[in-house]
C-alpha positions as a LaTeX table, in Angstrom:
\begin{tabular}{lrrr}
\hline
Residue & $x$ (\AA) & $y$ (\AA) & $z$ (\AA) \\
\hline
Unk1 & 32.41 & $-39.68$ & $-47.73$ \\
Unk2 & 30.86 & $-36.30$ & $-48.38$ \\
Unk3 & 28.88 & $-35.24$ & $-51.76$ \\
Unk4 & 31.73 & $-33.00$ & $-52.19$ \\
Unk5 & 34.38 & $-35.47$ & $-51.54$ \\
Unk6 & 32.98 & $-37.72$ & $-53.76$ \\
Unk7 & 32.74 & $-34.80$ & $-56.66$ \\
Unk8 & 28.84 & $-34.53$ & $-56.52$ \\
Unk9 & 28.05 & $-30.99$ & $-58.20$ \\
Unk10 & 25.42 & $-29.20$ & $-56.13$ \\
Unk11 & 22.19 & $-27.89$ & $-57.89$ \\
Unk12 & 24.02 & $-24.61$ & $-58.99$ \\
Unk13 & 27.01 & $-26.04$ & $-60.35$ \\
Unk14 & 25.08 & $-28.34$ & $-62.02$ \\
Unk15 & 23.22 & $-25.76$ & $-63.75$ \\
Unk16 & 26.00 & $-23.91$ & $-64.44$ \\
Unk17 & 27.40 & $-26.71$ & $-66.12$ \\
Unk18 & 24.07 & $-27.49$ & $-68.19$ \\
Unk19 & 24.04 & $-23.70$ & $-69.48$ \\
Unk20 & 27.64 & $-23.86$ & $-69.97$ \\
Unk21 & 27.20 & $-26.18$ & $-72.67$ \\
Unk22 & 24.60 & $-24.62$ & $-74.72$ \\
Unk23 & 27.09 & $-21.51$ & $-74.08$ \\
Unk24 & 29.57 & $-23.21$ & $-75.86$ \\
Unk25 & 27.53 & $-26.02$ & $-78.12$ \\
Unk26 & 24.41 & $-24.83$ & $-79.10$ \\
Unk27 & 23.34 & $-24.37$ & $-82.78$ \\
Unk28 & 22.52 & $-20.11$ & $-82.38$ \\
Unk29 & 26.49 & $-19.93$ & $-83.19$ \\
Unk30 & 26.01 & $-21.96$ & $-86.48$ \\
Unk31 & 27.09 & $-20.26$ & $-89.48$ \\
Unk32 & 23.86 & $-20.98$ & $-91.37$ \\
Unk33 & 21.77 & $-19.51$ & $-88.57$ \\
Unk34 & 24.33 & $-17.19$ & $-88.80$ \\
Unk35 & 23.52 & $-16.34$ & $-92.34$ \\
Unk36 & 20.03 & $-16.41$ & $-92.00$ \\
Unk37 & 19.95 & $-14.13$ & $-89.27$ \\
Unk38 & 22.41 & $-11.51$ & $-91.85$ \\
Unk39 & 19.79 & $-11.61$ & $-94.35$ \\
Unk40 & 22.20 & $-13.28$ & $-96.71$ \\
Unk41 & 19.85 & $-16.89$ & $-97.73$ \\
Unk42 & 18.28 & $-16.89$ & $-100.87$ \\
Unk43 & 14.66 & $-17.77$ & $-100.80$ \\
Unk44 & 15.95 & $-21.76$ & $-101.60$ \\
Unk45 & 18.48 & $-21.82$ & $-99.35$ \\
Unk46 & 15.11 & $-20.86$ & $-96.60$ \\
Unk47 & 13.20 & $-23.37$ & $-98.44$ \\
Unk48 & 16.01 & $-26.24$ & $-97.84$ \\
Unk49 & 15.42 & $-24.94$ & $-94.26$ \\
Unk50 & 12.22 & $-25.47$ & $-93.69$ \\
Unk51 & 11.99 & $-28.27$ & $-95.56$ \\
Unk52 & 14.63 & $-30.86$ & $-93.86$ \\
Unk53 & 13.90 & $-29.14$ & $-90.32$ \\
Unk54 & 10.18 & $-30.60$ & $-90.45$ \\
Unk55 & 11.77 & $-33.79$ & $-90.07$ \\
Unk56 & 12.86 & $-33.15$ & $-86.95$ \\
Unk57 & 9.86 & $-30.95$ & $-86.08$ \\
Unk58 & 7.59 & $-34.37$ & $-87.22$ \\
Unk59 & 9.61 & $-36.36$ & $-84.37$ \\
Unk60 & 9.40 & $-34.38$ & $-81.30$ \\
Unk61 & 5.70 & $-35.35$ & $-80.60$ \\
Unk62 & 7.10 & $-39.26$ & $-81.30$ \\
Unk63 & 10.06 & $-38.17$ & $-78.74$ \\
Unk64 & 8.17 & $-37.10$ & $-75.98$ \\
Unk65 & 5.55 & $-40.13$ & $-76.66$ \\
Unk66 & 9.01 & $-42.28$ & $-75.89$ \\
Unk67 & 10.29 & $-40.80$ & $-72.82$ \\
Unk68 & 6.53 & $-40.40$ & $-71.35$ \\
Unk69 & 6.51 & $-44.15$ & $-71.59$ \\
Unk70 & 9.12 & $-44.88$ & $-69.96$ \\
Unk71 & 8.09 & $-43.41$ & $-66.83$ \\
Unk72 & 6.49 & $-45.11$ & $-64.12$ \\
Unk73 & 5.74 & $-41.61$ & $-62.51$ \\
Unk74 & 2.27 & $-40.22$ & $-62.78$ \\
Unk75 & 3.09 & $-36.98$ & $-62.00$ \\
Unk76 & 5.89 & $-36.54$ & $-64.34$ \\
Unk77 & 3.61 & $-38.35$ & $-67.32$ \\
Unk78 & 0.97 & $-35.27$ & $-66.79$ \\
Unk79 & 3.36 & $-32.85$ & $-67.02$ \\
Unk80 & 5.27 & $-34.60$ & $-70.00$ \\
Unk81 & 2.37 & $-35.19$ & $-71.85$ \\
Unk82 & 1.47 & $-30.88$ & $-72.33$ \\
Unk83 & 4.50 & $-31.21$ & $-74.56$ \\
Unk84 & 2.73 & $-33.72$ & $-77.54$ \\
Unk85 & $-0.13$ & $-31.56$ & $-77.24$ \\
Unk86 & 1.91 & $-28.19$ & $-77.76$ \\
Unk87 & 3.32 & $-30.39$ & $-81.20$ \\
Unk88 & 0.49 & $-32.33$ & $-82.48$ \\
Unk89 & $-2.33$ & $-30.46$ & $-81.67$ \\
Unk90 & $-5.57$ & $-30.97$ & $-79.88$ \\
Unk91 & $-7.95$ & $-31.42$ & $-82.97$ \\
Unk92 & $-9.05$ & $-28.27$ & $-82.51$ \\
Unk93 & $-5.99$ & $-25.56$ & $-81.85$ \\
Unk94 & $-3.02$ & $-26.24$ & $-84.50$ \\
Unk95 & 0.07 & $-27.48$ & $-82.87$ \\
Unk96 & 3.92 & $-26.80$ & $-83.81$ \\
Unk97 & 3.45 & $-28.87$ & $-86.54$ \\
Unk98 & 1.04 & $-27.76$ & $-88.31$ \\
Unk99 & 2.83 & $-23.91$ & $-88.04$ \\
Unk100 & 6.01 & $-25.31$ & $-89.10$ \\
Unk101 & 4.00 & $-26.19$ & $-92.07$ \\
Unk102 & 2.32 & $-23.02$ & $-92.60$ \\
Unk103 & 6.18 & $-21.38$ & $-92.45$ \\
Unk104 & 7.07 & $-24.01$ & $-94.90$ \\
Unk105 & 4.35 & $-22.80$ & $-97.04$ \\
Unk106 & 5.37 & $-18.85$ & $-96.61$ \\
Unk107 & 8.71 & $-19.42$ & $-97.93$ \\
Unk108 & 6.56 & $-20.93$ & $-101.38$ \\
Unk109 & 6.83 & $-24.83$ & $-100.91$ \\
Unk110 & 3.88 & $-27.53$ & $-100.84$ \\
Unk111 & 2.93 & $-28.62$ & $-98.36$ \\
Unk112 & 2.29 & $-32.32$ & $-99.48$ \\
Unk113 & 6.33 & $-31.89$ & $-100.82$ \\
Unk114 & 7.14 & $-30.78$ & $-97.26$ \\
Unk115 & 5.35 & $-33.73$ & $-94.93$ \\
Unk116 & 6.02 & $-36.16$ & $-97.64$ \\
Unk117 & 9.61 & $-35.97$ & $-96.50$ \\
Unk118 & 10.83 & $-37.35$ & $-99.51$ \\
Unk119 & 14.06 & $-35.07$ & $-100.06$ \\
Unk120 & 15.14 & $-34.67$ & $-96.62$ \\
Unk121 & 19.08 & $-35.02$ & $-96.81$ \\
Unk122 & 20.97 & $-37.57$ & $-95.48$ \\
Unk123 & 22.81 & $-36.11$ & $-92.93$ \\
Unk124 & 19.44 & $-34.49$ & $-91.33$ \\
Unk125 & 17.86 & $-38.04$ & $-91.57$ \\
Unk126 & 20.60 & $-39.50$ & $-89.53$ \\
Unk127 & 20.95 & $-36.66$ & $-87.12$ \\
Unk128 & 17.13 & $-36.82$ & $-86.48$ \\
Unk129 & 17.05 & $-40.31$ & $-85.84$ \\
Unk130 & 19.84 & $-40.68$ & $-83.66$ \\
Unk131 & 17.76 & $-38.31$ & $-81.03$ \\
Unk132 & 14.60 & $-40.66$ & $-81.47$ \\
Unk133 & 17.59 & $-43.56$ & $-80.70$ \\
Unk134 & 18.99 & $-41.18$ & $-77.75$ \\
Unk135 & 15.49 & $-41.04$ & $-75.81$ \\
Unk136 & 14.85 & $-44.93$ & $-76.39$ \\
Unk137 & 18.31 & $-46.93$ & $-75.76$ \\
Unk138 & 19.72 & $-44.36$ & $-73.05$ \\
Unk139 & 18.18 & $-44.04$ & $-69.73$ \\
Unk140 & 15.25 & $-41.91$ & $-68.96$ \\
Unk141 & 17.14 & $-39.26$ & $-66.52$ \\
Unk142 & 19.82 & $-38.90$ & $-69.93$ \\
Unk143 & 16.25 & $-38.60$ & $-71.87$ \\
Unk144 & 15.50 & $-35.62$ & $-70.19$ \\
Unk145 & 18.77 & $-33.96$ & $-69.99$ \\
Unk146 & 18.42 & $-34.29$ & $-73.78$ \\
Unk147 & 15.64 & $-31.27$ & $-74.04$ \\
Unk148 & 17.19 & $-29.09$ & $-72.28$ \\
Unk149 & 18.32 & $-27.07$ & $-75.38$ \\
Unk150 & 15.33 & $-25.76$ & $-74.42$ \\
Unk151 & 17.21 & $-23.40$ & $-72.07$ \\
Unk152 & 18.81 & $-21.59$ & $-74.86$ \\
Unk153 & 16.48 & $-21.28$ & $-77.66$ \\
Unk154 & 14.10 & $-18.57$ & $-76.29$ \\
Unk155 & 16.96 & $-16.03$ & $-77.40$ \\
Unk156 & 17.66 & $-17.69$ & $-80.41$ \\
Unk157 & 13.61 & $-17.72$ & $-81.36$ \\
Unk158 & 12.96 & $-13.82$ & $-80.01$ \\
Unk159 & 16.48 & $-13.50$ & $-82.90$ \\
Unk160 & 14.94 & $-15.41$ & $-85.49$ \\
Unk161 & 11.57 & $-13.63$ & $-85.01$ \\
Unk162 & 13.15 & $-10.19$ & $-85.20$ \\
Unk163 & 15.49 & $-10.91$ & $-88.00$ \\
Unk164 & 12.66 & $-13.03$ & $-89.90$ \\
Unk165 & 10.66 & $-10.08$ & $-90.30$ \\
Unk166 & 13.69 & $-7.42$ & $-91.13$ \\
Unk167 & 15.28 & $-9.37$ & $-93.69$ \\
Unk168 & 12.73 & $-11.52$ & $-95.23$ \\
Unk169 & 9.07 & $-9.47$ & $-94.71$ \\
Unk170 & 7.49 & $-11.99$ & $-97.23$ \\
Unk171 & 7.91 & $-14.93$ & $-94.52$ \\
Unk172 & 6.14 & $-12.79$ & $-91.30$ \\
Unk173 & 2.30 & $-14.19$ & $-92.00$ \\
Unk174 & 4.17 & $-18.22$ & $-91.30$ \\
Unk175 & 5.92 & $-17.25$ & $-88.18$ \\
Unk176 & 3.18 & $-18.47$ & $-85.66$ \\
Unk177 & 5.34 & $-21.53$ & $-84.29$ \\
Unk178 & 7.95 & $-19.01$ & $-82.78$ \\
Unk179 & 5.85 & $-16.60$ & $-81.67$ \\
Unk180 & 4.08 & $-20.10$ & $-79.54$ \\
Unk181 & 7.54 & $-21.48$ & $-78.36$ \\
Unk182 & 8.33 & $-18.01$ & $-76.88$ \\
Unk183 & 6.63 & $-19.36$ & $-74.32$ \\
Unk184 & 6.24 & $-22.71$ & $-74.18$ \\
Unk185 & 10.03 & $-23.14$ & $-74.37$ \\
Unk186 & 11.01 & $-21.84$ & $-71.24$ \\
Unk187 & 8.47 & $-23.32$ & $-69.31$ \\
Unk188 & 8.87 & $-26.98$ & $-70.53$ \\
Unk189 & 13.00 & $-26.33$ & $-69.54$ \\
Unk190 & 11.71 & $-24.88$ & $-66.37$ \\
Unk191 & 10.41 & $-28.23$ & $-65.48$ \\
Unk192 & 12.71 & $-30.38$ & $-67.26$ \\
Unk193 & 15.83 & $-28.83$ & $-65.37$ \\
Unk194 & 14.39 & $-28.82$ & $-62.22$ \\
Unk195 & 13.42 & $-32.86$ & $-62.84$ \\
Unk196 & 16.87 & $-33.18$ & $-63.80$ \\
Unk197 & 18.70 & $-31.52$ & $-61.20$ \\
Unk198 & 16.59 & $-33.78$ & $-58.32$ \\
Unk199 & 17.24 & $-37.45$ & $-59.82$ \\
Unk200 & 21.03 & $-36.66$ & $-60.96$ \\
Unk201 & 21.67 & $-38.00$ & $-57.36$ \\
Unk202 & 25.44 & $-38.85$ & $-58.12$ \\
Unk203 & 28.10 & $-37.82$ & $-60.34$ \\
Unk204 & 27.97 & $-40.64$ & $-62.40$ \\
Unk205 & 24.19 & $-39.35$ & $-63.27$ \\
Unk206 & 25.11 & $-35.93$ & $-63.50$ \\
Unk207 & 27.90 & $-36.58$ & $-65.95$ \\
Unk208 & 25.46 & $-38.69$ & $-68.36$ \\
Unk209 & 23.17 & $-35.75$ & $-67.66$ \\
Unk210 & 25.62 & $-33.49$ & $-68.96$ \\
Unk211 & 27.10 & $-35.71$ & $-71.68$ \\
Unk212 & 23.12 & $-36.42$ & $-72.86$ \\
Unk213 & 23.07 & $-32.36$ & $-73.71$ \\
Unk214 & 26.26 & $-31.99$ & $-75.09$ \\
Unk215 & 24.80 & $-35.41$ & $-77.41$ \\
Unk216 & 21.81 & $-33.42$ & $-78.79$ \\
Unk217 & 23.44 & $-30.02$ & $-79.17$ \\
Unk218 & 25.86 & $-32.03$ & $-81.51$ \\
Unk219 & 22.57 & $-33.53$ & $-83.06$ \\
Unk220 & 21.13 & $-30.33$ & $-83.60$ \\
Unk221 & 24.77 & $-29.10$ & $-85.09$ \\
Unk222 & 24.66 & $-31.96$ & $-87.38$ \\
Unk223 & 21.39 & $-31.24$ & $-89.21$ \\
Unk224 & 23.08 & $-28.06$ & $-90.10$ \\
Unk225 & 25.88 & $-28.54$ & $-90.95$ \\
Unk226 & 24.28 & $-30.84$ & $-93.52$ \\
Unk227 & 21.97 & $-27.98$ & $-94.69$ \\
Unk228 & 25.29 & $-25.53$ & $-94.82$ \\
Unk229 & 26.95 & $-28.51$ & $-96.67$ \\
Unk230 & 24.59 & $-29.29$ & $-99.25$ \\
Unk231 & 23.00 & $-25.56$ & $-99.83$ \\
Unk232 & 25.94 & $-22.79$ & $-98.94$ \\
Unk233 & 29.15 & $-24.21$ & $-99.46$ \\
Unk234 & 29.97 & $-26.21$ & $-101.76$ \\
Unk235 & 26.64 & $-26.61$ & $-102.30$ \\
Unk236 & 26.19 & $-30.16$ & $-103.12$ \\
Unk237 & 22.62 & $-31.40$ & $-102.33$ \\
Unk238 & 22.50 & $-35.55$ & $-101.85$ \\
Unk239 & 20.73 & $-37.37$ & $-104.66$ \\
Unk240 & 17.08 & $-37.23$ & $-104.21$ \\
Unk241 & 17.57 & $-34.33$ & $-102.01$ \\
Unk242 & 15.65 & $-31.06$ & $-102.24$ \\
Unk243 & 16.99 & $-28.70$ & $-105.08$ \\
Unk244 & 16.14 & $-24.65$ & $-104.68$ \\
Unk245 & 14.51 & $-23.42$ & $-108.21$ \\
Unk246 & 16.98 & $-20.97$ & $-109.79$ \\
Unk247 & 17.36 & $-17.77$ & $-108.59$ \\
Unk248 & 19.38 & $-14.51$ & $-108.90$ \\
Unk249 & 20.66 & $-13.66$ & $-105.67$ \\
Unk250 & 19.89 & $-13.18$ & $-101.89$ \\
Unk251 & 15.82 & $-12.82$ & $-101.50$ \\
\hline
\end{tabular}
């Protein structure tokens, strides 16, 4: 029986299906990003941001630790590995991190209150984890497929950047992460689809390749629609959750 006969998608179609999911899936068509990208969040409503998304930013390093250890190829472990440095640092050069700190700190929180994590919300806690759960219970190939929202956020960063600095001036000395992810972004997708498209040998792979990205564009839907939740409407933040000081209005 022939690939085709036996539904095998070749490298194109596969890739075509990948992007057509973050087409239809990924978070840049969220109404909070949505909002943000208006101009119409209130300092607090940024702050709530910033805040719950350094949970996830704190993870990703911990992610790719997971899925580099589960590899018994070299080659793919030294190309893997680039991506905890590009997050935690090198002890010298700051890492994402450490910026999404700094933008934490331009929108006017602590940072202490921001990597304590002590009022991350509920639903962002959950979403988070069930990615760290993704990369460790599923198999590595479905691991992979997983980052490859990658694809789509260059846009969505060179967006943010531009409407960052329109609408909210007063936040354009924290914006170093994006600026870094510009590029680092495409190139870690670059690799990541390419690794993909060569070890989803059958359908059965290719389908848990494409169900793996659907999976972590709903995780990264989640987290905001928890932020939208508890900060825009009806704006009911979880107990123990981060609370925006008063304020008179869109910032």
């Amino acid at each position: 029986m022939t690939a085709e006969e036996q539904g095998i998608l070749n490298p194109a179609k596969l890739e075509s299906g990948l992007r057509a999911i973050g087409e239809e899936r990924y978070h840049h068509r969220h109404p909070f990003h949505k909002l943000m990208h208006e101009g119409r969040l209130t300092r607090g409503q940024l702050q709530a941001w910033a805040l719950n998304r350094f949970y996830y930013q704190s993870i990703i390093p911990i992610k790719d630790s997971i899925i580099l250890s589960r590899s018994t190829d070299a080659d793919f472990r030294r190309a893997w590995r680039k991506r905890i440095v590009d997050h935690d640092g090198d002890g010298v050069r700051p890492g994402g991190i450490e910026k999404w700190i700094q933008l934490a700190q331009a929108t006017g929180l602590d940072r202490e209150r921001v990597t304590s994590e002590r009022e991350i919300l509920p639903g962002v806690r959950y979403a988070v984890n069930a990615y760290l759960d993704l990369v460790s219970e599923r198999s590595v190939l479905e691991a992979v497929a997983s980052s490859l929202t990658e694809l789509f956020s260059r846009d969505l960063i060179a967006l943010r950047i531009d409407r960052l600095r329109q609408h909210y001036p007063w936040l354009s000395h924290g914006l170093a992460y994006f600026d870094a992810r510009l590029t680092q972004a495409p190139e870690d997708a670059e690799f990541a689809l390419a690794w993909v498209i060569e070890h989803a040998r059958t359908r059965a792979d290719q389908d848990l390749a494409l169900d793996a990205l659907r999976t972590k564009c709903d995780i990264l839907w989640a987290q905001l629609d928890a932020l939208y939740f508890a900060y825009v409407e009806p704006g009911w933040p979880a107990p123990g959750a981060f609370r925006p000081a008063a304020e008179g209005g869109a910032t």
